[in-house]
Structure formats: C-alpha cells, structure tokens
N, C-alpha and C positions, 0 to 999 in steps of 0.2 A: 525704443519705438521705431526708429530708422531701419532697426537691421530687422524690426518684423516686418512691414514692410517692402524693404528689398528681397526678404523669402517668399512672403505671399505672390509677389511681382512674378519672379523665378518660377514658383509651382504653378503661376499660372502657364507663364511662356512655355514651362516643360510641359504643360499636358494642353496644349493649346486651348484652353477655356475659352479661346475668342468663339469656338465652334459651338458654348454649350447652348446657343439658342437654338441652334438643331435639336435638342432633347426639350429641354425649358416649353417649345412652342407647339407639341405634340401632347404633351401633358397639361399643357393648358388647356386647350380645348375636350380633352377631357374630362378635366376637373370641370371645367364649367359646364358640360353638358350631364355633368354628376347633380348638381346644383338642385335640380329638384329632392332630389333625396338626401340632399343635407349632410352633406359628407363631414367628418370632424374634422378640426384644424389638425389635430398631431396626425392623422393620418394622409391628408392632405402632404404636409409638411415630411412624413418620412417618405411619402410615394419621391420625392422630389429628390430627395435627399440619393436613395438609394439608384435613382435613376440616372443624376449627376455621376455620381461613384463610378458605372459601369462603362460612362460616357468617358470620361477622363479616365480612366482605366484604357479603355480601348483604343484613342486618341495615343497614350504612353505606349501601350502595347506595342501598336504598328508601326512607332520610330523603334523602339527595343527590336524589335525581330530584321527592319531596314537597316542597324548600326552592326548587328551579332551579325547578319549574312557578308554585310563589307568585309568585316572582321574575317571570319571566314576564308573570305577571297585573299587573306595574306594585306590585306590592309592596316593601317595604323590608324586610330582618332583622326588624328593630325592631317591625314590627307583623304580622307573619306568625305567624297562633296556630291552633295543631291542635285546638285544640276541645278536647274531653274528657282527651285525653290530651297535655297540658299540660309532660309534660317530654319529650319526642316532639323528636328534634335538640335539644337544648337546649340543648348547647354549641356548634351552629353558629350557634344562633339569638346566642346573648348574643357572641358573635366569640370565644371560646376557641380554635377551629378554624376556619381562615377555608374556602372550599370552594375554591381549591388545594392547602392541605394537606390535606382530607378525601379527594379525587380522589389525591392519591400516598400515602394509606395506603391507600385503595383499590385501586392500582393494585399496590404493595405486596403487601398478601395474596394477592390474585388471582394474584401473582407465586410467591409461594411457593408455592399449590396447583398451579399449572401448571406446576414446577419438579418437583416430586414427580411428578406425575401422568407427566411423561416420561419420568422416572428408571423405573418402575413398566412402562411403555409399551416400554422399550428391555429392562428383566430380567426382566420377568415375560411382557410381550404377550397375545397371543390376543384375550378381550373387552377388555382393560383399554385401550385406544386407543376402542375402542365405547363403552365408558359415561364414558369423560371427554367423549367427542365430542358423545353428547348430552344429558351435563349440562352443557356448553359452548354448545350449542344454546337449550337452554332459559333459561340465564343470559343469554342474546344477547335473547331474548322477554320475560323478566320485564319492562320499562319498555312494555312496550305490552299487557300483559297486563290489566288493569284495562280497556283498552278492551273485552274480549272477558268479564268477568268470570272470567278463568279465572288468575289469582295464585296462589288456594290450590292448585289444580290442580298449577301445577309445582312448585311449593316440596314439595308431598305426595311429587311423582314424585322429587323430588332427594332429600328428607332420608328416605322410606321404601326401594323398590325400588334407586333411582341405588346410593344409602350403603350400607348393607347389602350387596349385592349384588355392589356396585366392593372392600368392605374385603375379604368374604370371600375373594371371587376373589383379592383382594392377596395373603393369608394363605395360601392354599390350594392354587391354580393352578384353582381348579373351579367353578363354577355351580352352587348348591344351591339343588332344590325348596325343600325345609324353609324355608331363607332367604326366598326373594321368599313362600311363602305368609305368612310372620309379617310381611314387609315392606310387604305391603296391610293389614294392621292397623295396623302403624307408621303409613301413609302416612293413613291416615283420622283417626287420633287428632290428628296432626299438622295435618290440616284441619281438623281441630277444633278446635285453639288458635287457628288463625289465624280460623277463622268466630267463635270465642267473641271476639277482636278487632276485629272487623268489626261483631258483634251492637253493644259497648262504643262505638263512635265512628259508629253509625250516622247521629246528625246532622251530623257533619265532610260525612262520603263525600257524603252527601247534597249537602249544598250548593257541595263544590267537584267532583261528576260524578266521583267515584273509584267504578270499577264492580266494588265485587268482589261474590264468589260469594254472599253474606250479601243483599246488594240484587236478587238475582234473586226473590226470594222476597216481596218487595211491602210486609210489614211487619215488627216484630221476632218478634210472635210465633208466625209461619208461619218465620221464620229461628231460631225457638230449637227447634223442629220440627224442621228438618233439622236442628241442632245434635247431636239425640237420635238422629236415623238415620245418623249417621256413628259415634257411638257404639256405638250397638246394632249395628253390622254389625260394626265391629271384633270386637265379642265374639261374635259371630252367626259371623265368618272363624273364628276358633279352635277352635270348636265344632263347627264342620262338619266341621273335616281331622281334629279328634280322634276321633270319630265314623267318620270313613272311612278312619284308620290312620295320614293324611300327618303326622301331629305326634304327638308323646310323650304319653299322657296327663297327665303334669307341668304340660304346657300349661296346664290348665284353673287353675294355682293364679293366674294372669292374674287370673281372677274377684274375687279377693282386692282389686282397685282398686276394683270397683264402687261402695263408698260415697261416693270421691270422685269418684265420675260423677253420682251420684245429690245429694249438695252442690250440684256444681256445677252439675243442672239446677236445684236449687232456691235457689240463691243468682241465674242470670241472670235466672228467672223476677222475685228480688223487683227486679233491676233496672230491671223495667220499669215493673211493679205497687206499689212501696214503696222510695221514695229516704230515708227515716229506717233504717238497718240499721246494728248490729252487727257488727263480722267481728273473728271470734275464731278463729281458727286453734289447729290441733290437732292432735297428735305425726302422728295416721295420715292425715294431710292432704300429709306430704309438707316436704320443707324449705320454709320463708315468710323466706327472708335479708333481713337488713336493714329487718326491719317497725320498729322504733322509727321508724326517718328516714322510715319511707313514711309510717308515722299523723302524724310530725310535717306531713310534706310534704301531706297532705289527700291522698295518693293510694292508700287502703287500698283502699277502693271498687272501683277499678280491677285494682290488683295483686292483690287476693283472687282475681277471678276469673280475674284470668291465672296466679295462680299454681298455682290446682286444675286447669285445662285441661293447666299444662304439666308439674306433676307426674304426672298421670293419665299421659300418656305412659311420663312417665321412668321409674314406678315399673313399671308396664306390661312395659317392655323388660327393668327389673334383673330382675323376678320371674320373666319368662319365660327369660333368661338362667341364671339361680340352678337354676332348677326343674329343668330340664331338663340343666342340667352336673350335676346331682347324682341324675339317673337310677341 
C-alpha cells in the first residue's frame, strides 16, 4: 500500500497535477450550465476523465521536449537545471522516470483522450469530430510553438473555448453562445497563469531562446502590463454581455475574485522590485496545497504566484457556475 502510494505521489509530481484545476474548473461550469438538460453521470464522468488525460499529457509533454532539447544541447540529466523553477521535470531529471517511460505515459493519456473522444465522435457526432480535430491540431503545434511565441495562445484555445465548448456539446448535443462567451474569459485567465509563469522564469527563457508570449514584450515590467490586460478584459468580457443581455446578471458575482487579481498584480510586481517578501496565504486566496513542503522546499516565492494566477481562474469558473445555476 506504501509503494502505491509513493507511485501515485510521483505520477502526480511528474505530470504536475497540482495544475489540474485549470481543466477541473472550465468543465465545471460547463457541466453545470448543461444541468438543465440533464446530462448522465457516465458521460459527465468520462468528459472529465478524457479531459484530465490531455491535461496531464500536455503538462508531461512540455517538460519531455524542455529535457530532449537540453539533451540536445550536449547536456547530461545531471546537469540540466531550469533556473528558477527548480523542481520543473524533477523526477526525469534525478532518473525516477527514465524518458521512455515518460513517452509511454505520454502516449498513454493521449491514449485514453483519443479513446473517448471516438466513443463521443461515433454517439454523439456533429461538432464533436471538429473540436477533437483541432484540439489534435493544436497539440501537433504546441513543440514549435515557442518558435512563434504563441504556447499561451493555444493552451488558452484548448483549455477555454476547445474545453467548454467540446464538454458542453458532449452533455447537450448543442453549441451554446453563453459557453464560448464565458470561454474567452476562461481562455484569457488561463493566459494569464501561463504569462504569470513566463513573467517567474523570464531569465531561463531568456538564455536558452524559449519564446513565449511574456518575451514579446521586451521586459518584465511591460510583460506584467499585459499580465493586467488579459485580466482586465476577462472582466471587461463579462461586463459587456451582461450589459447587453448575452449572460445572466449572476455573472457579475465573477467580480468577487477581484482581490486575488489585484494580490496577484501586487505580489509579481514585488517580484521584480523586492526579492525579501513574505507570502502568507489566506482563506479567500484560494486552496495553497501542500505549503509546508513548498516553504520547506524554498519554493513559496514561486508557488505563491502560481497559485493566485491559478486559483483566480478556478474560483472564477466555480463562482460563475454556482451564480448562475442558482438563478
């Protein structure tokens, strides 16, 4: 029982699961705005399922192709180090997972979303063949994507509009307005954990030519700028359609994350401006899992702000889910 356990522990660390509520909280608010039409539990449960897979698949993927390009460069395991974020592959790096078995778990998950996705494809049809095909597309582009700066770009398009979009239809048989407009807020929030990532390892990217969307912007604090306008539009999207009918006024109770938007523009700020900080976490911050072993592990610093960027999301989708099922 120990050593299951120690493996589940492991498979999570390697495919960083702490992120799955990035998926988990886009699909919730779907399923619950499915709700009137009485979606089944098993289908409910494999949307989730196959959604997880692709998540953790692409989490794994983008350490695999970070670890093979060091490699690449004439480097060893042993001395391959990501700069700032320090536990980044960390068990492909120390050999717990050599990168054949990372590639057949990989191959793995991807297995099971592609599994479902057919099942779905052959009893549901219509769009559902279209948005696997290019979210299949896009996953085929993510490893050349960094040449183009455009990573957050697709990851927004999969885990906002694609997600959303593919569950509801799952649930439903239908294509809802409602959904893809909340889905471009999803999909901006969502580039904003990954820009608030890019802000945190800006000297890695820097020196090994990783181009994401963060380095278009010339420094951090022209990239903590657009941090704030992917923000602000999200709430700026909910405002408008509420405003012009397309969304429930419940919407607006979304508003209610604001503080941790507003934290978290002023905790990256003091990362740039004040490396002596503080981070104390607090109930309406959001879940902080596993903070003892992060202050042990010296990596508060880093998880603080990843963890306001990604609760900002999550809380984001429960609230608008919640709000508006209970119209």
């Amino acid at each position: 029982m120990k050593n299951f356990k120690i493996k589940i522990a492991n498979f999570f660390e390697l495919t960083r699961a702490y992120s799955i509520l990035m998926s988990i909280a886009p699909w919730f608010l779907a399923v619950i705005w499915a709700q009137i039409y009485l979606p089944s539990i098993k289908d409910t449960f494999l949307t989730i399922v196959g959604i997880s897979c692709v998540h953790l698949a692409t989490n794994l993927f983008d350490d695999y192709i970070d670890v093979t390009r060091e490699l690449k460069h004439g480097k060893t395991l042993q001395n391959i180090d990501f700069g700032t974020i320090n536990n980044k592959a960390k068990l492909i790096l120390n050999g717990t997972y050599s990168l054949n078995k990372v590639t057949r778990i990989i191959a793995i998950l991807y297995a099971i979303a592609i599994l479902i996705g057919i099942y779905y494809t052959i009893t549901v049809g219509g769009w559902i063949p279209v948005i696997i095909g290019i979210c299949a597309i896009l996953c085929l582009l993510y490893p050349f994507a960094t040449k183009f700066y455009s990573g957050e770009l697709i990851v927004a398009i999969i885990f906002g509009p694609l997600l959303m979009s593919g569950t509801y239809y799952t649930l439903c048989g239908l294509l809802s307005t409602r959904i893809l407009i909340m889905s471009i807020s999803v999909g901006l929030l969502t580039a904003a954990l990954l820009h608030t990532h890019a802000i945190m390892d800006w000297e890695y990217d820097c020196t090994v030519g990783k181009n994401t969307f963060c380095r278009l912007f010339k420094t951090k604090e022209n990239a903590i700028v657009a941090l704030k306008v992917l923000i602000w539009l999200a709430y700026a999207n909910v405002i408008f359609f509420v405003l012009t009918g397309w969304l429930h006024p419940n919407t607006l109770y979304t508003l209610l994350t604001l503080p941790i938007a507003i934290e978290l523009f002023k905790s990256i700020k003091d990362y740039i401006n004040i490396k002596d900080v503080k981070f104390i976490p607090k109930w309406w911050m959001g879940p902080m899992e596993d903070w003892e072993n992060i202050k042990n592990a010296s990596m508060e610093f880093f998880m603080y702000r990843f963890y306001l960027a990604r609760n900002l999301c999550f809380l984001f989708c429960i609230i608008a889910g919640i709000a508006c099922y209970l119209k």
